[in-house]
C-alpha positions as CSV (number, residue, x, y, z in Angstrom):
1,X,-6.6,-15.9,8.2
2,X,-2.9,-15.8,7.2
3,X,-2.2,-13.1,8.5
4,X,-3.3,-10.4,11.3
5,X,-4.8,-8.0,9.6
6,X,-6.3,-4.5,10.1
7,X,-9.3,-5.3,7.6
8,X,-12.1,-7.7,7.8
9,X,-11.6,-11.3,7.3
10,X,-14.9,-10.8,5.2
11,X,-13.3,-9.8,2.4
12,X,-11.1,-12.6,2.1
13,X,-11.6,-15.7,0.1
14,X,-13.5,-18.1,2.6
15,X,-13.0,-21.8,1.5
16,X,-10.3,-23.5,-1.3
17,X,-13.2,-23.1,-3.6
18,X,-14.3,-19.5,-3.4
19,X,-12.9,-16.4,-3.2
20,X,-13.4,-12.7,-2.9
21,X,-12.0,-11.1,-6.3
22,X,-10.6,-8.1,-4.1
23,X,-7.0,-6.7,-4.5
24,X,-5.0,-7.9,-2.2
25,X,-6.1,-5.7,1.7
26,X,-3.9,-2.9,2.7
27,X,-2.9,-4.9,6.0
28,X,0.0,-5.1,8.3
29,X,2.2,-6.3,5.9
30,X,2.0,-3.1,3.8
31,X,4.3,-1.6,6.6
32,X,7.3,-3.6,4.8
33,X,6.3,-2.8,0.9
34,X,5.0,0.9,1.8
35,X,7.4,2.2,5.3
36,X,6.9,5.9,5.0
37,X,3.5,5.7,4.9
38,X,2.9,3.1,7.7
39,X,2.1,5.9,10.5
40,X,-22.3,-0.2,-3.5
41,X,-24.8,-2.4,-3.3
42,X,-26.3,-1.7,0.5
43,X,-27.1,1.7,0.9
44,X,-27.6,4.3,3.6
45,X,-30.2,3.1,5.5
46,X,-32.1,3.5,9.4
47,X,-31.5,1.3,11.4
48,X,-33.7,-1.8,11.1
49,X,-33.9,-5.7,12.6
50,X,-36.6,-8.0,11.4
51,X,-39.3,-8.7,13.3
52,X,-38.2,-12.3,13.9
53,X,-35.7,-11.2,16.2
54,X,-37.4,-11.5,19.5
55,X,-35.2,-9.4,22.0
56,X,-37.1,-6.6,23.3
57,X,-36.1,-5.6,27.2
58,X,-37.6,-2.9,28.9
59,X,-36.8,-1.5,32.3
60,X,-38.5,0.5,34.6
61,X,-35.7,2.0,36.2
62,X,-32.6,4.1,35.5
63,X,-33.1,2.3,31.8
64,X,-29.9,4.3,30.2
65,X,-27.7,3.0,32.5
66,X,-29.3,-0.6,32.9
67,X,-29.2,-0.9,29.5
68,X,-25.7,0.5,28.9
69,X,-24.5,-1.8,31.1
70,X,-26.6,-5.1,29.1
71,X,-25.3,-4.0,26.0
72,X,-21.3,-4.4,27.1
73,X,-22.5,-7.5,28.8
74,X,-24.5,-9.1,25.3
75,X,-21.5,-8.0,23.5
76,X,-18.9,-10.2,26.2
77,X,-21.5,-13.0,25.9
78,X,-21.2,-12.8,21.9
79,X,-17.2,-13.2,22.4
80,X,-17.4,-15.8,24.5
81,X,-20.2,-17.7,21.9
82,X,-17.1,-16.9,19.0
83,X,-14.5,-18.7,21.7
84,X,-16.4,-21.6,21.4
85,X,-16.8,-22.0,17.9
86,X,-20.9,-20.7,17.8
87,X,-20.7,-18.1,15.5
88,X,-24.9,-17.7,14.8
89,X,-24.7,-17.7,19.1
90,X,-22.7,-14.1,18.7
91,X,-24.7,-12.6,16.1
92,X,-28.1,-13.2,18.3
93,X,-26.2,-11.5,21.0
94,X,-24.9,-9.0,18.6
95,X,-28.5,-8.1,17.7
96,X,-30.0,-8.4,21.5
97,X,-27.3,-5.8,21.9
98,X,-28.5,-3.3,19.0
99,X,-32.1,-3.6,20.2
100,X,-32.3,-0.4,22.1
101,X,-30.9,3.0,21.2
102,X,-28.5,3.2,24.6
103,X,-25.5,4.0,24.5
104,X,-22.0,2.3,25.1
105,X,-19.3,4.1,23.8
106,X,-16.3,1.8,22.9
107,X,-18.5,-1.3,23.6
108,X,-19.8,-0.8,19.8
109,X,-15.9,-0.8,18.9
110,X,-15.8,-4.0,20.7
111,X,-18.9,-5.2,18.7
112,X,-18.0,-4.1,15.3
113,X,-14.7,-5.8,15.6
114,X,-16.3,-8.9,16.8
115,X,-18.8,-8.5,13.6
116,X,-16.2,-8.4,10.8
117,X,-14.4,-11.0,12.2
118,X,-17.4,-13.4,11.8
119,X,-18.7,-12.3,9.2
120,X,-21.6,-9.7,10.3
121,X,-21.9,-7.3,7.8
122,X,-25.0,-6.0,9.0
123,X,-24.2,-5.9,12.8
124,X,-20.7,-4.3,12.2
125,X,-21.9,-1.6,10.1
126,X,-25.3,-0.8,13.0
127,X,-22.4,-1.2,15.4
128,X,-20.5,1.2,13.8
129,X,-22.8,3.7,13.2
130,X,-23.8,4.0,17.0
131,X,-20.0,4.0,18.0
132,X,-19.8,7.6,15.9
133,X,-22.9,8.3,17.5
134,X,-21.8,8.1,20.8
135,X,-18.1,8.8,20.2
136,X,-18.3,11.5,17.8
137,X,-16.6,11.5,14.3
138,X,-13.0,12.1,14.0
139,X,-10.4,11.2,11.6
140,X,-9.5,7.8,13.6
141,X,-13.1,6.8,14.2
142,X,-14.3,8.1,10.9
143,X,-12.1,5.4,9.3
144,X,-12.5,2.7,11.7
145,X,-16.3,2.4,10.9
146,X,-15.6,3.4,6.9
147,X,-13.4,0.2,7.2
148,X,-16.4,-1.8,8.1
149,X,-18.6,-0.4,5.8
150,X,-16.2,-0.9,2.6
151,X,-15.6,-5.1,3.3
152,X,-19.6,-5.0,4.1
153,X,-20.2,-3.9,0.4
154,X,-21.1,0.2,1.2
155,X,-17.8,1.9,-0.2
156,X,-20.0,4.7,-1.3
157,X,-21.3,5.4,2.0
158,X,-17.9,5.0,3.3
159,X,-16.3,7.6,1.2
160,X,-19.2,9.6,2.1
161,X,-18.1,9.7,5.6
162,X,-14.4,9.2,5.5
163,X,-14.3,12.4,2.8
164,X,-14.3,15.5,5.3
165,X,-11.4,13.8,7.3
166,X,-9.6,13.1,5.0
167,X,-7.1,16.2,5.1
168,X,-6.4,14.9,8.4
169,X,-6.1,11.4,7.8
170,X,-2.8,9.5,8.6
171,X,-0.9,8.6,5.2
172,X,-2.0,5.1,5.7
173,X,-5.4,6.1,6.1
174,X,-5.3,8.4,2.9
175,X,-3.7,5.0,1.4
176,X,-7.2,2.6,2.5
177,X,-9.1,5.6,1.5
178,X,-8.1,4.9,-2.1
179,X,-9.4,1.4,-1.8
180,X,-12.5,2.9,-0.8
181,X,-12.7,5.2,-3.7
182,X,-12.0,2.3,-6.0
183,X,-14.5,0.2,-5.1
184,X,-17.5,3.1,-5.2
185,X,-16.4,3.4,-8.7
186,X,-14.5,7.2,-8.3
187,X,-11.7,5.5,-9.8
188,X,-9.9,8.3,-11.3
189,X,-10.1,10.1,-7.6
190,X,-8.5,7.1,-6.3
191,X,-5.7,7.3,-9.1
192,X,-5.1,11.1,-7.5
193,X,-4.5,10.4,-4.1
194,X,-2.1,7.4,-5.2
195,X,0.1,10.0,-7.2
196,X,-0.6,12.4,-4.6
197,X,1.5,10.1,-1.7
198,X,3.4,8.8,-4.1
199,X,4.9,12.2,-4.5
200,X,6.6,11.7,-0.8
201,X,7.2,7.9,-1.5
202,X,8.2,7.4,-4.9
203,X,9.7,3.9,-3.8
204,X,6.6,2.2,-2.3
205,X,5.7,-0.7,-4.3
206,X,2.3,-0.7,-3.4
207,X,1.5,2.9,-4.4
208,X,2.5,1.8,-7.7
209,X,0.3,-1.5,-7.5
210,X,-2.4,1.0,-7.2
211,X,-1.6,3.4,-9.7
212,X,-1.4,0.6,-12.2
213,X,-4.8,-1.0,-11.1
214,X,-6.5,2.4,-11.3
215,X,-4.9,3.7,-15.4
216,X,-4.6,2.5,-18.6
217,X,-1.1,2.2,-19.9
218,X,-0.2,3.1,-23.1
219,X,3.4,3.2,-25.0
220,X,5.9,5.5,-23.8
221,X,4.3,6.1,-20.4
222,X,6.8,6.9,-18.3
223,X,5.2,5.2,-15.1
224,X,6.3,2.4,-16.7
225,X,10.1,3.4,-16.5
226,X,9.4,4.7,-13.1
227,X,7.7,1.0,-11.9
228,X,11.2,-0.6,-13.7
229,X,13.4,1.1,-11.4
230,X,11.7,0.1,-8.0
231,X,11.3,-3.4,-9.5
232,X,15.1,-3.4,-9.9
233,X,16.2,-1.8,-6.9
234,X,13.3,-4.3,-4.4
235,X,15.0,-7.3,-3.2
236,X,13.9,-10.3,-3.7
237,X,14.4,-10.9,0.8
238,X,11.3,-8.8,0.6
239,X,8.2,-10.9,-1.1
240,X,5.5,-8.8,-0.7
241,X,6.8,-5.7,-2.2
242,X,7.8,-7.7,-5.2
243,X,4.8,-9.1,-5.3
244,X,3.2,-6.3,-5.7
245,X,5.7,-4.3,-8.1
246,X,6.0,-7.1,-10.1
247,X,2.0,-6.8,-10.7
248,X,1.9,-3.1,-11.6
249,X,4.4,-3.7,-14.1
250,X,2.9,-7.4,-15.7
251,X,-0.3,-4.5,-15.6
252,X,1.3,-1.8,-17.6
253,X,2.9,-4.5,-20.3
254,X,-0.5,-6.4,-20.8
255,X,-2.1,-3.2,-21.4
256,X,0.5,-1.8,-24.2
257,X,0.7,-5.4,-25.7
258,X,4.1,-6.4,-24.6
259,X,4.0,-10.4,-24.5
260,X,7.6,-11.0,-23.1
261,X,8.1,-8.4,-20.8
262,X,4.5,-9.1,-19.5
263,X,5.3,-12.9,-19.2
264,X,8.5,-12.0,-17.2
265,X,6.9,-9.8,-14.8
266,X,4.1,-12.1,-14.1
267,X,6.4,-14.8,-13.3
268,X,8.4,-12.5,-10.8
269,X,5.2,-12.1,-9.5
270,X,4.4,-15.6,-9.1
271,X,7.4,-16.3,-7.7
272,X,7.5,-13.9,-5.1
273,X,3.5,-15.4,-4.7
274,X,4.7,-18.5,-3.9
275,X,7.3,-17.4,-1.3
276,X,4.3,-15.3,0.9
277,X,1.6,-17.9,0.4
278,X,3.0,-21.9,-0.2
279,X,-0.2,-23.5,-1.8
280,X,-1.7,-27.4,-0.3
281,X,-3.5,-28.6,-3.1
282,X,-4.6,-31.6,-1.1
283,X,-7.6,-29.7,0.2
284,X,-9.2,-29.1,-3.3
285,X,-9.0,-32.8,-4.3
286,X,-10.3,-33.9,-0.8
287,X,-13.4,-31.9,-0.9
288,X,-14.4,-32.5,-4.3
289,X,-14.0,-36.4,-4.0
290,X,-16.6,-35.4,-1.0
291,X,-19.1,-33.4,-3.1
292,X,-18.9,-35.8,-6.0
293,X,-18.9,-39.5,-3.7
294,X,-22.2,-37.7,-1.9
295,X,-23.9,-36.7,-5.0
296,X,-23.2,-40.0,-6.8
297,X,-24.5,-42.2,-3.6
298,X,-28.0,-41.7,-4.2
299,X,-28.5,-40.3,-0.7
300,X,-32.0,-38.2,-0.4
301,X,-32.3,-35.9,2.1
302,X,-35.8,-34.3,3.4
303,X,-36.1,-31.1,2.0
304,X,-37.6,-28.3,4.8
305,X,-40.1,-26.0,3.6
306,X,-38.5,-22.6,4.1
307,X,-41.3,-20.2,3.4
308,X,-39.8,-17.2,1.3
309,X,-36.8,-19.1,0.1
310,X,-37.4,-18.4,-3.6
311,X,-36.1,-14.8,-3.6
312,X,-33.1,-15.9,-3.4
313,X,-30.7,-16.2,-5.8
314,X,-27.2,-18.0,-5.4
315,X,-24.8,-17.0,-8.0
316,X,-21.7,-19.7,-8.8
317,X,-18.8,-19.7,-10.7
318,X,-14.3,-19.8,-10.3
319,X,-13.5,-16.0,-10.0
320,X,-13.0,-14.6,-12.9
321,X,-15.6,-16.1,-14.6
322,X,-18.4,-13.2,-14.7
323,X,-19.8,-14.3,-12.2
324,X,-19.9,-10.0,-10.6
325,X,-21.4,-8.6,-14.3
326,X,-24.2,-11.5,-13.9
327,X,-24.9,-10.2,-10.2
328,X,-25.1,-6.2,-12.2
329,X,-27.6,-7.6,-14.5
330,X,-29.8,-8.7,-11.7
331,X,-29.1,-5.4,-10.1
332,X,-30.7,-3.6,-12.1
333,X,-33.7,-5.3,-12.2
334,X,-36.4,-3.2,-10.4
335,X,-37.6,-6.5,-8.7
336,X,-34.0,-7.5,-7.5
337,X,-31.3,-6.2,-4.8
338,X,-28.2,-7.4,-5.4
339,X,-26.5,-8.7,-2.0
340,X,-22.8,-9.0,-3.0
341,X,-20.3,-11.7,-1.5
342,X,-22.1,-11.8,1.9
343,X,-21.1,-14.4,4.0
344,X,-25.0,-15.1,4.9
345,X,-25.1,-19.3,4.5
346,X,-21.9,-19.5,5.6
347,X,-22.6,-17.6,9.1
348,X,-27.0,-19.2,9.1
349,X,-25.1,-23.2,9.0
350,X,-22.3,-22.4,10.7
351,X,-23.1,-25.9,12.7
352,X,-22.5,-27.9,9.2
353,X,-19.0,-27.2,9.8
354,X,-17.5,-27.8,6.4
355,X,-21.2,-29.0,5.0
356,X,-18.7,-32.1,3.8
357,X,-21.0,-35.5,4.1
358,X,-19.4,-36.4,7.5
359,X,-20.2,-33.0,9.0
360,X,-23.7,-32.7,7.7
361,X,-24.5,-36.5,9.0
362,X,-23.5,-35.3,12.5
363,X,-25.3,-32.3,12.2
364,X,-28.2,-34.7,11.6
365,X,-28.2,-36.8,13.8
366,X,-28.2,-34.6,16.7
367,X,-30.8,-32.9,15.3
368,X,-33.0,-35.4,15.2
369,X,-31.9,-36.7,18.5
370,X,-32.8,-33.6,20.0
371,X,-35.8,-32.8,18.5
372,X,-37.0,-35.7,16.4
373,X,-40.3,-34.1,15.1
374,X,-38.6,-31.2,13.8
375,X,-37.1,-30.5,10.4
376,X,-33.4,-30.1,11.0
377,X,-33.1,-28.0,7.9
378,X,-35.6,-25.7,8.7
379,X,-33.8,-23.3,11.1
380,X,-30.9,-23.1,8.9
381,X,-33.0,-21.4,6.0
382,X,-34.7,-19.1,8.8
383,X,-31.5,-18.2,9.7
384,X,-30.2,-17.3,6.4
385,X,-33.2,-15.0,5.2
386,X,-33.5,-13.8,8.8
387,X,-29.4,-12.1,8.1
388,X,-31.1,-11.4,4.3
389,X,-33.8,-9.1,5.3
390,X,-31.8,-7.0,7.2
391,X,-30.9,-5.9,3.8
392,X,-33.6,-7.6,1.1
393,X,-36.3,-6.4,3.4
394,X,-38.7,-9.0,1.7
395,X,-37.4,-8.4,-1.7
396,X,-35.9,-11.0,-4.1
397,X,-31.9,-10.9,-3.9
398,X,-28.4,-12.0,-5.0
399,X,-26.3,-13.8,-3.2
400,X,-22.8,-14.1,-5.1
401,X,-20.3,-15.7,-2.0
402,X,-18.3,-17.9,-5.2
403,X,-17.5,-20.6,-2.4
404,X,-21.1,-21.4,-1.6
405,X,-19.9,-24.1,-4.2
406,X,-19.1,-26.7,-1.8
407,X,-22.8,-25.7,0.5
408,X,-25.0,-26.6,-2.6
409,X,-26.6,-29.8,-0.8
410,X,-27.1,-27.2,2.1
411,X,-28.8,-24.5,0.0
412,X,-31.1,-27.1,-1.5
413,X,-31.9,-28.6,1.5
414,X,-32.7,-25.5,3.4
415,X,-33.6,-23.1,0.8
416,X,-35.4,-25.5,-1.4
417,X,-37.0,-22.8,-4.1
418,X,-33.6,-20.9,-4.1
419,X,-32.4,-19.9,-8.0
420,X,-29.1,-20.7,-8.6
421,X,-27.2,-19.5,-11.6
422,X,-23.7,-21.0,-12.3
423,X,-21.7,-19.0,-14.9
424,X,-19.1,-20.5,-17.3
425,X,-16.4,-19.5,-19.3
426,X,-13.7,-20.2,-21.0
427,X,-10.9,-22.4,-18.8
428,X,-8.4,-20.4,-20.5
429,X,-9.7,-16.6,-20.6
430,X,-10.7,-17.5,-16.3
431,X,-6.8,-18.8,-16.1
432,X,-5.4,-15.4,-18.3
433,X,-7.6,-13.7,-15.8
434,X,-6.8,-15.0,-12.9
435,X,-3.1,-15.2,-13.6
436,X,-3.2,-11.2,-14.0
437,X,-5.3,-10.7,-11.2
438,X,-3.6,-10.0,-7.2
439,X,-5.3,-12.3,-4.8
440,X,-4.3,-12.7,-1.5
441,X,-2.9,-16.1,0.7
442,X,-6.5,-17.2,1.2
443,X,-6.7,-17.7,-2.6
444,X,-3.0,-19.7,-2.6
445,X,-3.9,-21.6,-5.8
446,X,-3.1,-18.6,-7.9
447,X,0.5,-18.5,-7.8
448,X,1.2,-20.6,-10.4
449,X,-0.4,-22.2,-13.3
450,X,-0.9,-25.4,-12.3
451,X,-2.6,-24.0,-9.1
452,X,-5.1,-21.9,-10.9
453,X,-5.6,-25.1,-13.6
454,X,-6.8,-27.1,-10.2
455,X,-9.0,-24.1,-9.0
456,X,-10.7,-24.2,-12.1
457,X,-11.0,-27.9,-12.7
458,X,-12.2,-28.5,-9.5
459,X,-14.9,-25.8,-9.3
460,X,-16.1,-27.0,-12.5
461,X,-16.0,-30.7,-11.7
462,X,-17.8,-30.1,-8.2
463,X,-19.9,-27.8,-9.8
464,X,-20.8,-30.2,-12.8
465,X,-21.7,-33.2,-10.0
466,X,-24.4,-30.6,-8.3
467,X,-25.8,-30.3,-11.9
468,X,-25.9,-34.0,-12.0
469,X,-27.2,-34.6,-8.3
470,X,-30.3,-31.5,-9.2
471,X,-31.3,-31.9,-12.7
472,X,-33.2,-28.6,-13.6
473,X,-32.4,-26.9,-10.1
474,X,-29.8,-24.8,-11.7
475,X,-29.3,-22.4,-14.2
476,X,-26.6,-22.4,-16.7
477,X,-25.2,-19.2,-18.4
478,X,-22.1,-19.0,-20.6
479,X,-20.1,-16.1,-20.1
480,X,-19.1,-15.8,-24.2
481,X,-23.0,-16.3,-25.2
482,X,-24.0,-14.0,-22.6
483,X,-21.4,-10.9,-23.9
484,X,-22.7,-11.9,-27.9
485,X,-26.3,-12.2,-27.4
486,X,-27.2,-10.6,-24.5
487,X,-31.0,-10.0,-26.1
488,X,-31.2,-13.7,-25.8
489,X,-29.8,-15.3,-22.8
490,X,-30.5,-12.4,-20.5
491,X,-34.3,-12.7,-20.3
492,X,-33.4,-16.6,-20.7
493,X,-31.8,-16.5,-17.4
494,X,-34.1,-14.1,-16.0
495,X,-37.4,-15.9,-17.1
496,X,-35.1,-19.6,-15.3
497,X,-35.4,-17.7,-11.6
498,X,-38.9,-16.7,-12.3
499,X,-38.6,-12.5,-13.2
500,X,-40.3,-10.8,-16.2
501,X,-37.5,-9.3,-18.9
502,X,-36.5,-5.3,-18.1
503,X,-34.4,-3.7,-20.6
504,X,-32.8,-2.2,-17.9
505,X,-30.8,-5.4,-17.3
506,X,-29.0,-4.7,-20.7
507,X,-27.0,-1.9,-19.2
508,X,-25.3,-3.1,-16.2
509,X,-22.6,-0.8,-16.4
510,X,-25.2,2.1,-15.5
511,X,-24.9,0.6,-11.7
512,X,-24.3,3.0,-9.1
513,X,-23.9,0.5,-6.8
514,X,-20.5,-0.4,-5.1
515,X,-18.8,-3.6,-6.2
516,X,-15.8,-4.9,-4.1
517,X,-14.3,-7.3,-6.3
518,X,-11.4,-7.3,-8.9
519,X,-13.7,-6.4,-11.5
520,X,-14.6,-2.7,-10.3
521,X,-13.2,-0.8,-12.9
522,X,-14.7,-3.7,-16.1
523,X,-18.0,-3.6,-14.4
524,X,-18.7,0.3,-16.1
525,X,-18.3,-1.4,-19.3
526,X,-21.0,-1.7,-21.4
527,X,-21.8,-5.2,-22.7
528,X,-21.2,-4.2,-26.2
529,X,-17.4,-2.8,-25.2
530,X,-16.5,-6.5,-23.8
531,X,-13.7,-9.0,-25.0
532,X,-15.5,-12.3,-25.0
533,X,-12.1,-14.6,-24.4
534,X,-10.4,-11.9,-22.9
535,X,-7.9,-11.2,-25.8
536,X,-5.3,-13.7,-24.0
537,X,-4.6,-14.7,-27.9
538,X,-2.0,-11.7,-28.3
539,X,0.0,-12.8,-25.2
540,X,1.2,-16.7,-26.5
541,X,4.4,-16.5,-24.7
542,X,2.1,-15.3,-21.2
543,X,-0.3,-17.9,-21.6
544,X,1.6,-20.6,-22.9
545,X,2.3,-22.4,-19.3
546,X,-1.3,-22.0,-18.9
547,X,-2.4,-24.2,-21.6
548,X,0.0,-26.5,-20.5
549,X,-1.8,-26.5,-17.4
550,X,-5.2,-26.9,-18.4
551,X,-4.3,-29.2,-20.8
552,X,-2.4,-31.5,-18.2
553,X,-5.5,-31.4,-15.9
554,X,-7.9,-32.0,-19.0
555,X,-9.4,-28.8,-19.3
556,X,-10.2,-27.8,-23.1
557,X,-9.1,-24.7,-24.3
């Protein structure tokens, strides 16, 4: 993390490949941009743990109190398994702990916390459940657990339960709340609780960053002159209000078709970018000469035999890319759930460490020190649909985490009949995109051209060895093809990961399901309403350091 922050690390982008398309979290330092006010997918559903999980303690006396008392305990013994670096260790305790309907007041707290910092969805949102249950709903707890539920893909359920406190909700509460809105798709409500504490805080930079990401700008709006005023008055000592000025306005003049006046407020944006979150982009080189040196050795590993693994489906490509409306058209298939970025592989091989060649090799060999006759892969893939039932329940599912890029060995290895479908677009309608787009420090690369030219580069490049390394393991769909003839490549892609054609899948906008990601207001677009090279031809004088980018880096355009 790069910052302390009062939201889930879940949400943020997890590696230098991926990235959570979210707008940038409402964390601590919002108290500098936004002072006065500093004070869909997974549904509702009963509790439930797969059968798998084999913790099941009974007692034969005084059981509420025994097992109040082993609940605070499993949930010390999962922090002390995160202290030492063994994250699947605390989500087995974090389950041992939810098996039982005792209570234990704050301990859930304790547990839910624990559970977004690792990456828990499903434990953080049980968790927080049984802390209202034992606590009792009020405005603080209310939008503690709503927190949980909106970074673990359930912004509808969390408006749901967030929405009779919200009267008495602090301003910076109302503020989250609007995020929450956003992302269950109530997008004009969200707009009018923005204007609504903007009405006391007319100067807050990032009650216009949401206004702007919630409207449609048109000529003459006089937000616009309203947005020019704060931009003038912020000083530039202060990055992240710029930051986020800066965007509402580049926003507002993309929208009415103003190319220099956007290109000038995108570049304050940058600017101010760069100053919050300096950008290494050593790391990107280093672990694509990894990915590509593995996959060009020849090196055959033993593929376990994960039974079940073929409802998966992994879903690649840069942000940007369409990479969210492909996980809407499996949505809405009535054989498919759609799982969202979930941070399953990443928490089920935690012990691969970076799942670079080095790591895996040690992973290995202790392995098969330790238990020779064993398939080392094998548990991983356990793992991983053991955390995907807890929401599949059996079904076939999406799994669109964009950074699983660089755990592609690991997925094959472990998941062996696992689809993957990597989508591709244009290098410059994913830059123009990305460059308009508010991403936070995790996702450093976009503050400048260049940076966003190696994000895409190497995601393709890595992305384009897997392809080589698996020939007819993955599925290739092209984002321009896919928005012109979606009769054609959508039951292509759907008959590639082994489901019958639904015309339901040519309507993804008709999905009531929540989607956390920068494309939550595009995703209720129908198909037919879609730019294909997202009309970054009427900006030249935007775009233009963006071909230059791609160009340098040998990207064609």
């Amino acid at each position: 993390m790069h910052r302390t922050c009062s939201l889930a690390p879940t949400h943020l982008s997890m590696t230098w490949l991926g990235g959570a398309c979210l707008p940038r979290c409402d964390c601590a330092t919002d108290a500098e941009q936004f002072p006065d006010l500093w004070t869909a997918g997974l549904r509702a559903r009963r509790f439930f743990l797969p059968e798998s999980w084999p913790y099941r303690q009974n007692f034969a006396f005084d059981r509420q109190t025994l097992m109040a008392a082993s609940v605070h305990s499993l949930i010390d013994t999962a922090y002390a398994a995160r202290s030492r670096g063994d994250c699947w260790a605390a989500a087995e305790a974090l389950r041992q702990a939810l098996d039982g309907s005792e209570r234990a007041g704050e301990g859930w707290r304790r547990g839910v916390l624990l559970a977004r910092e690792i990456g828990d969805d499903f434990a953080a949102m049980e968790m927080g459940r049984r802390y209202l249950r034992d606590v009792g709903p009020t405005p603080e707890t209310a939008h503690f657990v709503a927190e949980a539920m909106t970074d673990a893909g359930a912004a509808d359920e969390a408006v749901a339960l967030l929405a009779p406190h919200e009267s008495n909700l602090t301003p910076n509460a109302r503020f989250k709340f609007t995020r929450m809105l956003m992302f269950a798709g109530r997008i004009g409500e969200a707009q009018e609780r923005a204007r609504a504490l903007l009405a006391d805080n007319p100067n807050s930079p990032t009650l216009w960053e949401r206004v702007a990401q919630t409207k449609r700008f048109a000529a003459g709006d006089p937000d616009i002159d309203a947005m020019r005023g704060v931009f003038d008055r912020w000083p530039l000592s202060r990055p992240a209000g710029r930051v986020a000025i800066a965007a509402a306005l580049a926003k507002a003049f993309v929208d009415i078709g103003d190319d220099a006046a956007a290109d000038l407020h995108l570049c304050a944006r940058s600017e101010a970018f760069r100053a919050l979150f300096p950008f290494n982009p050593e790391g990107h080189r280093a672990a694509l000469t990894d990915i590509v040196r593995w996959c060009e050795s020849g090196a055959v590993d033993g593929a376990a035999t994960t039974e079940g693994s073929g409802r998966a489906t992994f879903i690649l490509g840069p942000n940007r890319s369409g990479t969210t409306l492909v996980e809407q058209i499996f949505a809405r298939h009535p054989e498919v759930g759609a799982g969202g970025e979930r941070r399953w592989f990443w928490l089920a091989s935690k012990a691969l460490g970076d799942c670079g060649a080095s790591a895996i090799a040690k992973y290995l060999d202790g392995e098969r020190t330790r238990a020779p006759a064993s398939d080392p892969w094998a548990p991983i893939g356990r793992r991983y649909l053991g955390l995907a039932d807890e929401f599949a329940r059996g079904a076939r599912f999406t799994d669109k985490l964009l950074s699983n890029v660089y755990r592609v060995r690991a997925i094959r290895q472990a998941l062996p009949d696992a689809k993957i479908v990597y989508v591709k677009r244009n290098p410059l309608a994913v830059a123009w995109s990305c460059w308009r787009s508010q991403f936070d420090g995790e996702s450093a690369w976009g503050g400048s051209p260049e940076g966003i030219a190696l994000y895409i580069a190497t995601y393709r490049r890595a992305m384009e060895a897997w392809i080589s390394r698996y020939p007819g393991a993955i599925t290739c769909v092209n984002y321009e093809d896919l928005v012109r003839f979606p009769d054609a490549e959508i039951p292509r892609v759907l008959g590639e990961c082994g489901l019958r054609d639904h015309p339901a899948t040519r309507a993804p906008h008709l999905s009531e399901r929540a989607v956390a990601t920068l494309s939550f207001a595009q995703i209720r677009e129908p198909l037919q309403e879609r730019g294909v090279v997202a009309g970054f031809e009427a900006y030249p004088q935007s775009v233009r350091s963006l071909r230059e980018a791609l160009d340098a880096i040998g990207l064609e355009v």
